[in-house]
DSSP file (Angstrom, degrees, kcal/mol; ACC not computed):
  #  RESIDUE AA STRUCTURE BP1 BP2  ACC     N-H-->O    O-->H-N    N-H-->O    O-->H-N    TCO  KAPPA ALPHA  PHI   PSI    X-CA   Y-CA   Z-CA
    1    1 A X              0   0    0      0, 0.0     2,-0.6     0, 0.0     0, 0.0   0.000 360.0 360.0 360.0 130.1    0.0    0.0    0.0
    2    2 A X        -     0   0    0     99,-0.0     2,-0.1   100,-0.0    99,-0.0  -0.740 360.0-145.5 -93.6 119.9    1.5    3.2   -1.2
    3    3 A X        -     0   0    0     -2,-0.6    99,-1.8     2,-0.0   100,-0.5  -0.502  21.3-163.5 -64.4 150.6    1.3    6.2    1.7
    4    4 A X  E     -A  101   0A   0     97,-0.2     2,-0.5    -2,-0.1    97,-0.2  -0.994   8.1-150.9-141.5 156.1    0.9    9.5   -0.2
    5    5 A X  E     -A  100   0A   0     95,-1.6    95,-2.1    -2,-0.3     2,-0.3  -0.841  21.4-123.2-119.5 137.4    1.5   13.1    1.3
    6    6 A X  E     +A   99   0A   0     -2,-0.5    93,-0.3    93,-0.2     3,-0.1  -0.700  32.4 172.3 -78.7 138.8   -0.5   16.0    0.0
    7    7 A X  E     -     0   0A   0     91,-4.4     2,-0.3     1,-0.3    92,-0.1   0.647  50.3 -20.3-101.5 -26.9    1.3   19.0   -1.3
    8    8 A X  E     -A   98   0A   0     90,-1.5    90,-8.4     5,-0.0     2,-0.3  -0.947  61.5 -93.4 179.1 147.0   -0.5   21.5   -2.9
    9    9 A X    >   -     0   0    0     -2,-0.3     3,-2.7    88,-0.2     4,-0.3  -0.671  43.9-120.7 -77.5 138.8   -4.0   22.3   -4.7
   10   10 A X  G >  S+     0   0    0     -2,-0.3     3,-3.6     1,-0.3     2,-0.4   0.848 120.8  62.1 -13.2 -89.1   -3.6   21.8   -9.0
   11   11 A X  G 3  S+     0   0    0      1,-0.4    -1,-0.3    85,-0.1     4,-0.1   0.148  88.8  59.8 -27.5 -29.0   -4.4   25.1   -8.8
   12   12 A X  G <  S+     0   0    0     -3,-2.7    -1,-0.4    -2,-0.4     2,-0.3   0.746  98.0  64.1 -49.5 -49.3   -1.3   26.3   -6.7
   13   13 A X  S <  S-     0   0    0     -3,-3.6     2,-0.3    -4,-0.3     6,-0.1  -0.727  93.9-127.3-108.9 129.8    1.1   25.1   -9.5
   14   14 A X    >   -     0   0    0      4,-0.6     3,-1.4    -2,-0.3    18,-0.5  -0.713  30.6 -80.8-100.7 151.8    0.3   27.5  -13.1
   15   15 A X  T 3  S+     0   0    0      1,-0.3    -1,-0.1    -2,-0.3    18,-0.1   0.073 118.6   3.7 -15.0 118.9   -0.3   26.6  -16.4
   16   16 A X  T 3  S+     0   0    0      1,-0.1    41,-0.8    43,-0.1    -1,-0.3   0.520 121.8  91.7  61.1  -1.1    2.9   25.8  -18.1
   17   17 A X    <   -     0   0    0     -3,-1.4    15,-0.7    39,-0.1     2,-0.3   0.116  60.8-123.1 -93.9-158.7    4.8   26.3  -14.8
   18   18 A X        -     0   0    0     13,-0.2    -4,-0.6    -3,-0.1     2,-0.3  -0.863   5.2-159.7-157.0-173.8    6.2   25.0  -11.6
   19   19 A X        -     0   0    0     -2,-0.3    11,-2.8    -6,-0.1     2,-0.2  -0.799  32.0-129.1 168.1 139.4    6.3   25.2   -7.8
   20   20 A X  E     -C   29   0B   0     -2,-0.3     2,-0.3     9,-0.2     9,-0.2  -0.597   9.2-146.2-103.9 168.3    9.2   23.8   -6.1
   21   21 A X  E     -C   28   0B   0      7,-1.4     7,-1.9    -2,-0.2     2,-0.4  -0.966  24.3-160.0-116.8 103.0    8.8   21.1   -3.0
   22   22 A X        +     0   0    0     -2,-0.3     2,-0.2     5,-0.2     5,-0.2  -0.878  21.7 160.2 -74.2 110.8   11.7   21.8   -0.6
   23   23 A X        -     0   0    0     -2,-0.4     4,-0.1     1,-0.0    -2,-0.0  -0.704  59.0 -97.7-125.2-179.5   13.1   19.3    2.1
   24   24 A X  S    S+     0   0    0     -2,-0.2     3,-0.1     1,-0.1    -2,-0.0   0.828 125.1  30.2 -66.3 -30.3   16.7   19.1    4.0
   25   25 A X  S    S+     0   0    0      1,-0.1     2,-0.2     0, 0.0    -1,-0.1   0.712 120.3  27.8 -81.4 -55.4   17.5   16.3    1.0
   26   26 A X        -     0   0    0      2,-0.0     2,-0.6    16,-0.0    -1,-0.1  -0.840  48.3-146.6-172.8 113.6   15.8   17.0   -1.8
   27   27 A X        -     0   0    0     -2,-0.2    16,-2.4    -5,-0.2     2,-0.4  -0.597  17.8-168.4 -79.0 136.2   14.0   19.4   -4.2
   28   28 A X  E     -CD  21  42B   0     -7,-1.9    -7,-1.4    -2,-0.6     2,-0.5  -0.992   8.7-155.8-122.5  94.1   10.8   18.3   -6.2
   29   29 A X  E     -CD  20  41B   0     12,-1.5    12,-1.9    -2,-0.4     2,-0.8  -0.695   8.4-155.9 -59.5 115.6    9.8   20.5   -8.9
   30   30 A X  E     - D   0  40B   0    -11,-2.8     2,-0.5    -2,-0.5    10,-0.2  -0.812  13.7-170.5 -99.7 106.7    5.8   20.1   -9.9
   31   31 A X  E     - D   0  39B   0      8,-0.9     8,-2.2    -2,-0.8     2,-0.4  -0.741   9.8-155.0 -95.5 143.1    4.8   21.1  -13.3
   32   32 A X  E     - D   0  38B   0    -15,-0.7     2,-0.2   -18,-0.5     6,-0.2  -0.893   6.6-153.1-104.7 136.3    1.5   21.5  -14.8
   33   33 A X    >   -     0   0    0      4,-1.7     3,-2.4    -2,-0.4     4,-0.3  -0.678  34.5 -97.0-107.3-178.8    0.7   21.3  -18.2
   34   34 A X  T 3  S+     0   0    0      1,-0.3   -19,-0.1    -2,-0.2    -1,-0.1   0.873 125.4  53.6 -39.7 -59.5   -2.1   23.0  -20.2
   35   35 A X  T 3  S-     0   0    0      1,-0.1    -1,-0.3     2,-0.1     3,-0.1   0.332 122.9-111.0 -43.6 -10.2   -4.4   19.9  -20.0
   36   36 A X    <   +     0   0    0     -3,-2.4     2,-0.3     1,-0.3    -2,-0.1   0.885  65.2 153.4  59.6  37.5   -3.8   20.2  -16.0
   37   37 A X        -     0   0    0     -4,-0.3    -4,-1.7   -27,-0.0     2,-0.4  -0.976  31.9-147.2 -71.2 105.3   -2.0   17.4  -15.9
   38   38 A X  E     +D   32   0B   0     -2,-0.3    -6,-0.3    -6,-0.2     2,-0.2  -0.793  17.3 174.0-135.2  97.6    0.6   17.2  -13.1
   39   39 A X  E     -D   31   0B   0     -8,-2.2    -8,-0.9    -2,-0.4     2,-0.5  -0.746  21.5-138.6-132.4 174.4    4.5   15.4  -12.6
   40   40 A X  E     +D   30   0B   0     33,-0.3    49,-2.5    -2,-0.2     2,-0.4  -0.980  27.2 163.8-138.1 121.0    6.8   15.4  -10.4
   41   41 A X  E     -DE  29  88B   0    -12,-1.9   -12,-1.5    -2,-0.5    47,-0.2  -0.947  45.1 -87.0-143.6 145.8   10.6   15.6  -11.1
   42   42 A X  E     -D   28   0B   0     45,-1.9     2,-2.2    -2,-0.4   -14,-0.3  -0.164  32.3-137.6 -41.5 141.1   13.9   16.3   -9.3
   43   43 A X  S    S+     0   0    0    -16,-2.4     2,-0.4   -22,-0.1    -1,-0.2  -0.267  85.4  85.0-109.0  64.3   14.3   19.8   -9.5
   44   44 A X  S    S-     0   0    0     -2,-2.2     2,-1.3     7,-0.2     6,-0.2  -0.823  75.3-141.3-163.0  90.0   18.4   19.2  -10.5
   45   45 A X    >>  -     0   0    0      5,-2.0     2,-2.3    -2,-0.4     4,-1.6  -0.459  14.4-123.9 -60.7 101.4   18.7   18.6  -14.5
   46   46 A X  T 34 S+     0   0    0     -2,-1.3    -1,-0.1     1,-0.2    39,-0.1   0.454 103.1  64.0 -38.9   0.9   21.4   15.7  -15.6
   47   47 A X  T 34 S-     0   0    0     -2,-2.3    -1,-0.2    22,-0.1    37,-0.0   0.837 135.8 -23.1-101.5 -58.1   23.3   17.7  -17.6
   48   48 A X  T <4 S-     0   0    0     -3,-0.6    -2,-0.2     0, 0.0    -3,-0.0   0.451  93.4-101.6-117.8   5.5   24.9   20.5  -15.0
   49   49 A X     <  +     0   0    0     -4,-1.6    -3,-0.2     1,-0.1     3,-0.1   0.481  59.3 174.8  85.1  24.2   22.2   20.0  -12.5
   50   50 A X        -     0   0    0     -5,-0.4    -5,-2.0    -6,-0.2     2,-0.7   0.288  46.9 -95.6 -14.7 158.5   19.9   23.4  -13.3
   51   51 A X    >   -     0   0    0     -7,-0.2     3,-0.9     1,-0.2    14,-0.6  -0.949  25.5-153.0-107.7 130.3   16.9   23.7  -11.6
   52   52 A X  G >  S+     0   0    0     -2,-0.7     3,-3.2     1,-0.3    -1,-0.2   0.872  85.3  76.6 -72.9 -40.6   14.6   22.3  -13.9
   53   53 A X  G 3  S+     0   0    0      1,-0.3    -1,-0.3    -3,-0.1   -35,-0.1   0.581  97.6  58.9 -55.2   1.3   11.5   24.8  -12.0
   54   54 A X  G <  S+     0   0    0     -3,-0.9    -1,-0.3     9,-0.1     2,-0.3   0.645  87.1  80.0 -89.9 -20.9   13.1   27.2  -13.9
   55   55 A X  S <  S-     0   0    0     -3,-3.2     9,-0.1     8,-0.3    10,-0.0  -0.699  83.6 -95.7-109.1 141.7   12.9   26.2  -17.1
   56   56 A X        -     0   0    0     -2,-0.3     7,-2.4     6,-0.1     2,-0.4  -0.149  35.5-146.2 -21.7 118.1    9.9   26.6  -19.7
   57   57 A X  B     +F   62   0C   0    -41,-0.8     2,-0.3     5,-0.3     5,-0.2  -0.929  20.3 177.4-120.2 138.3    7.6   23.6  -20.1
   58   58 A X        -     0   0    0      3,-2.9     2,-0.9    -2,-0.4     3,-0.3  -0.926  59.6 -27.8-141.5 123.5    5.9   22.6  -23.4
   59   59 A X  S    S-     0   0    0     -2,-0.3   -25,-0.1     1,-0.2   -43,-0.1  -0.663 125.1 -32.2  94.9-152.3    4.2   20.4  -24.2
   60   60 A X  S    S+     0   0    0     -2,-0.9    13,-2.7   -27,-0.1    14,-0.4  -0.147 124.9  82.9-126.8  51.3    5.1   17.4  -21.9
   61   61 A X  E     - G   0  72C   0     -3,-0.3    -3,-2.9    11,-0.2     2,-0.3  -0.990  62.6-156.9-136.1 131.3    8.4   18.6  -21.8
   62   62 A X  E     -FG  57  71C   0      9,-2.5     9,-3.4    -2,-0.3     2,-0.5  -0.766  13.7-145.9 -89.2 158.0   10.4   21.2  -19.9
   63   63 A X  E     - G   0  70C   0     -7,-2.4     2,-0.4    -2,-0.3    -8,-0.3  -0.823  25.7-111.7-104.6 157.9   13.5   22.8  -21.1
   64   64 A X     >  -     0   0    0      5,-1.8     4,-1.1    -2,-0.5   -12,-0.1  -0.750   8.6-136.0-107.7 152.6   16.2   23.7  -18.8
   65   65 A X  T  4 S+     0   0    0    -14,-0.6    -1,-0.1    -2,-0.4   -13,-0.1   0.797  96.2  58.3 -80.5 -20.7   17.2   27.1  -18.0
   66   66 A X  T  4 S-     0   0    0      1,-0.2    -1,-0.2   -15,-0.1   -14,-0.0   0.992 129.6 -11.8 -60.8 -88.4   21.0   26.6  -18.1
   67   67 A X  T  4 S-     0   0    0      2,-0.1    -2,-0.2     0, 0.0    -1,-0.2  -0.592  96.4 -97.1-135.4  67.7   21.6   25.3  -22.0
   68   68 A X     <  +     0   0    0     -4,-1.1     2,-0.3    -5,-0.1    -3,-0.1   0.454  63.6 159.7  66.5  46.7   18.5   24.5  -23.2
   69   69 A X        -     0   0    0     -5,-0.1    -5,-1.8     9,-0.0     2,-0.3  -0.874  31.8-141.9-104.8 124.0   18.0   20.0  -22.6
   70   70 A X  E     -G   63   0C   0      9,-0.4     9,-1.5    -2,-0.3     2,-0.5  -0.866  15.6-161.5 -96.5 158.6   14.8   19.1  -22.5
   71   71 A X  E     -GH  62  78C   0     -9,-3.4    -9,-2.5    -2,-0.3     7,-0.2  -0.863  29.8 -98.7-141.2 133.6   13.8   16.5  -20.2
   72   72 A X  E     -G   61   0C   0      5,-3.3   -11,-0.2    -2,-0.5    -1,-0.1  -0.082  15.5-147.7 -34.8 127.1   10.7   14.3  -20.3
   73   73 A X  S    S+     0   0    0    -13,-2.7   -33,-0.3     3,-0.1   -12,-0.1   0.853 103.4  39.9 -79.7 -20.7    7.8   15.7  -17.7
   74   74 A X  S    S+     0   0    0    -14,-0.4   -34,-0.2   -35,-0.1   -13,-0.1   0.943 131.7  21.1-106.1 -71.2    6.8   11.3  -17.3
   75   75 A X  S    S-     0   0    0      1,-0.1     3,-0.1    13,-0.1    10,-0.0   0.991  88.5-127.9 -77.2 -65.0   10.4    9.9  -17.2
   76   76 A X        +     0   0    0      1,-0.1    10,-2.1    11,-0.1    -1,-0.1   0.069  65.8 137.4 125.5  -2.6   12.7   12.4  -16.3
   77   77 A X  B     -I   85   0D   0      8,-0.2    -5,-3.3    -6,-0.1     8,-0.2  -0.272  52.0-117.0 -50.8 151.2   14.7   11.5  -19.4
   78   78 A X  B     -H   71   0C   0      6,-1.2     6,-0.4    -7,-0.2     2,-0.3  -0.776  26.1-123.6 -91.5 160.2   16.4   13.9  -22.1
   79   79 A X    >   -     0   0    0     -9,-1.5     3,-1.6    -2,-0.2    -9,-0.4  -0.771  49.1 -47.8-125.3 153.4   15.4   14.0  -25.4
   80   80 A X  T 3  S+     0   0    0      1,-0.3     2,-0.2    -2,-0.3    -1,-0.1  -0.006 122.5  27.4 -51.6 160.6   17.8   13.3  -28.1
   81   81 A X  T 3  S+     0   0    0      1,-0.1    -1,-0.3    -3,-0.1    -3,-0.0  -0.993 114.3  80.7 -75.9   5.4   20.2   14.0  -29.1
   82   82 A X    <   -     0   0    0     -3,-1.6     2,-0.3    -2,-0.2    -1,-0.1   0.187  63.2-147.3 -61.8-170.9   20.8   14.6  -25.1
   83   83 A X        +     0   0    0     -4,-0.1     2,-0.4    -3,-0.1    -4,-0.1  -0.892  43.8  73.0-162.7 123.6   21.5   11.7  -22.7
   84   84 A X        -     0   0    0     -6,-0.4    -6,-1.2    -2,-0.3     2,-0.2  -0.909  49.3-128.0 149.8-165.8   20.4   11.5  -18.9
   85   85 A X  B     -I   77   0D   0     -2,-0.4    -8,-0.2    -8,-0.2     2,-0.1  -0.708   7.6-167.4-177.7 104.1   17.9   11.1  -16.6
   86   86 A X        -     0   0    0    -10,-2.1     2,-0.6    -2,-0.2   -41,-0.1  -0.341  43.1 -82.3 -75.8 172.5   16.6   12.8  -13.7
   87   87 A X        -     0   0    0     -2,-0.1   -45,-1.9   -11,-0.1     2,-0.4  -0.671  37.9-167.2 -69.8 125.2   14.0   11.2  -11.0
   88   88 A X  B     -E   41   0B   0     -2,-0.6     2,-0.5   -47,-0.2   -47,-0.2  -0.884   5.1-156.8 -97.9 148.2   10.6   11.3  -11.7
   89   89 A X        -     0   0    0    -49,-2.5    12,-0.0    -2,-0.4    -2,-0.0  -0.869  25.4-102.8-128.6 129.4    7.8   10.5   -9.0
   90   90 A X        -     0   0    0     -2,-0.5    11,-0.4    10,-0.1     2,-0.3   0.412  31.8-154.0 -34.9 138.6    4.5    9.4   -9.2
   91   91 A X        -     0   0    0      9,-0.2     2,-0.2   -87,-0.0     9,-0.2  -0.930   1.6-159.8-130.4 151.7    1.7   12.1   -8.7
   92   92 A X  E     -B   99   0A   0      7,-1.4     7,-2.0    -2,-0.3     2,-0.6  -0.907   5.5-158.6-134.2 117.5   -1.7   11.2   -7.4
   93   93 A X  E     +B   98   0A   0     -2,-0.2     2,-0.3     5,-0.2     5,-0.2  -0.962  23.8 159.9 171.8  63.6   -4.7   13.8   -8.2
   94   94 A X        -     0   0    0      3,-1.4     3,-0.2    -2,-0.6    -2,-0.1  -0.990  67.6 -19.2-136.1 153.9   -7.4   13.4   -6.0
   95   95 A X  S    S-     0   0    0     -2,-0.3    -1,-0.3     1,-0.2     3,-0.0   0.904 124.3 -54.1  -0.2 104.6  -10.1   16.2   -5.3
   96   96 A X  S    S+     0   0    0     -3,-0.2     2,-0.3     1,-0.1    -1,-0.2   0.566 111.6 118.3   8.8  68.8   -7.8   19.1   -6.7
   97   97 A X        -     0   0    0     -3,-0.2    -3,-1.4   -88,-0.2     2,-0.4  -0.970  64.4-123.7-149.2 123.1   -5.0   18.3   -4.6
   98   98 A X  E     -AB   8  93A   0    -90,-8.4   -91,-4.4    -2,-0.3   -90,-1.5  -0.667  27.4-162.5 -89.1 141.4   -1.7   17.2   -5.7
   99   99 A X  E     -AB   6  92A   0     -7,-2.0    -7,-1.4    -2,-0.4     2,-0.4  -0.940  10.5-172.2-110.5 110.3   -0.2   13.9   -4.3
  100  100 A X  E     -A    5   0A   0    -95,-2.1   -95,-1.6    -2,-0.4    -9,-0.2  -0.892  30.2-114.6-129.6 136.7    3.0   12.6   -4.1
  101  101 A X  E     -A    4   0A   0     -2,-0.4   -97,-0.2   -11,-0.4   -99,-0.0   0.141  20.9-160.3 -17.6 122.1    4.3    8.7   -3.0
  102  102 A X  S  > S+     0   0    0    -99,-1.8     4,-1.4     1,-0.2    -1,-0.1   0.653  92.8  56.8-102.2   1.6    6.2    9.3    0.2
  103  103 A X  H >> S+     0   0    0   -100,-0.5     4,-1.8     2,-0.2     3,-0.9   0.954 102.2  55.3 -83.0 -36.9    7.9    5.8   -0.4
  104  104 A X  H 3> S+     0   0    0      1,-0.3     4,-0.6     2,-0.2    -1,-0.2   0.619 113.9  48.8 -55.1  -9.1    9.2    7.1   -4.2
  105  105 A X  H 3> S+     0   0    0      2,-0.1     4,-1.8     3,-0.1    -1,-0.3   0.734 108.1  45.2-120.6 -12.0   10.7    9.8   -2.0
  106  106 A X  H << S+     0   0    0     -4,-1.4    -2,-0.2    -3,-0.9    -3,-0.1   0.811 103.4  65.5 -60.5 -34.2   12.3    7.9    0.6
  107  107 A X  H  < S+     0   0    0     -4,-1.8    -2,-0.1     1,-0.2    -3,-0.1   0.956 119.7  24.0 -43.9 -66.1   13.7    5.7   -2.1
  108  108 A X  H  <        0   0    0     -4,-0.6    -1,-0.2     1,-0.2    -2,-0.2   0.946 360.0 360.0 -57.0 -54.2   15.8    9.0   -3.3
  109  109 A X     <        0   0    0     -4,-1.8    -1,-0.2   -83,-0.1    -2,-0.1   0.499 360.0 360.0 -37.8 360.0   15.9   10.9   -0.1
């Protein structure tokens, strides 16, 4: 059975945007896309480690603010011809409140 901790209402996080999750460990960027759709990724890009909350999301992609890699909102992959992989973590959506797995974040922590 997966615990999940609530973070924030949808509504919290804009359109095309972000809102960072802060701990002693680890930062968690949450993007929204247009469709209000919701993901969760390490806020530390695989190529120099940018903060990804910084960077432009399109699509179901962000770019990063540093030199421009754009990194998967689902995987946390870059897309080609880049090469890496950040964390992604599982988001849960229930009555317009974002959710995220607090074992997928011990896992990292």
């Amino acid at each position: 059975m997966t615990n999940w901790i609530d973070i924030c209402a949808v509504e919290d996080i804009p359109r095309l945007g972000s809102r960072v999750v802060k701990s002693d460990t680890l930062n968690i960027a949450l993007f929204r896309t247009t469709d209000d759709r919701v993901f969760a990724l390490r806020d530390q890009c695989p190529h120099k480690g940018g903060p990804l909350s910084q960077g432009i999301v399109h699509g179901t992609t962000v770019t990063c603010p540093l030199h421009n890699w754009k990194i998967d909102l689902a995987s946390g992959e870059a897309q080609g011809p880049d090469e890496g992989c950040t964390n992604a973590f599982p988001v849960q959506i229930e009555n317009g409140r974002v959710r995220l797995s607090i074992a997928a974040l011990d896992k990292v922590a």
